[in-house]
C-alpha positions as CSV (number, residue, x, y, z in Angstrom):
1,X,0.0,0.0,0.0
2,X,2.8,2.8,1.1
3,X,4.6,1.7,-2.2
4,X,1.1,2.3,-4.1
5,X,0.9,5.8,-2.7
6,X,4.7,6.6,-3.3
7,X,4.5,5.5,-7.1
8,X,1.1,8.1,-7.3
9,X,3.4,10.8,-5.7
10,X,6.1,10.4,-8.1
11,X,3.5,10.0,-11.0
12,X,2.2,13.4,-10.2
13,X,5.2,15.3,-9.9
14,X,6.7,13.9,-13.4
15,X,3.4,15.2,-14.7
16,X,4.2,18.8,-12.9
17,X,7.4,19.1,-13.7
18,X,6.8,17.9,-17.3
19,X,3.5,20.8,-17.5
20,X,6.3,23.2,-16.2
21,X,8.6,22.3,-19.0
22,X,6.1,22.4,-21.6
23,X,5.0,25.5,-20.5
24,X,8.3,27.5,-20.1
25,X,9.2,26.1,-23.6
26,X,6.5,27.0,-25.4
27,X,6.2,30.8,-23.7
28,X,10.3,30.9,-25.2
29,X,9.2,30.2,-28.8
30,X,6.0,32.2,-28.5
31,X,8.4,35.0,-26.9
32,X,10.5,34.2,-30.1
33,X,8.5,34.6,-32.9
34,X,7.1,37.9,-31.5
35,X,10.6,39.4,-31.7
C-alpha cells in the first residue's frame, strides 16, 4: 500500500514538472516569434 501511494506521488510530480517544462518552452518560442 505505502509503495502504491509513493508511485502516485512520483507520478504526479513527473506530470508537474513535465507541465512546467512544456510551459516554459513554449512561452520561449512564443516570446521568439514575436521578436
Amino acid at each position: 500500500k505505502q509503495f502504491n501511494e509513493n508511485a502516485m506521488h512520483i507520478e504526479l510530480f513527473i506530470q508537474y514538472l513535465v507541465r512546467n517544462y512544456i510551459l516554459k518552452t513554449t512561452h520561449k518560442t512564443a516570446y521568439c516569434n514575436i521578436k
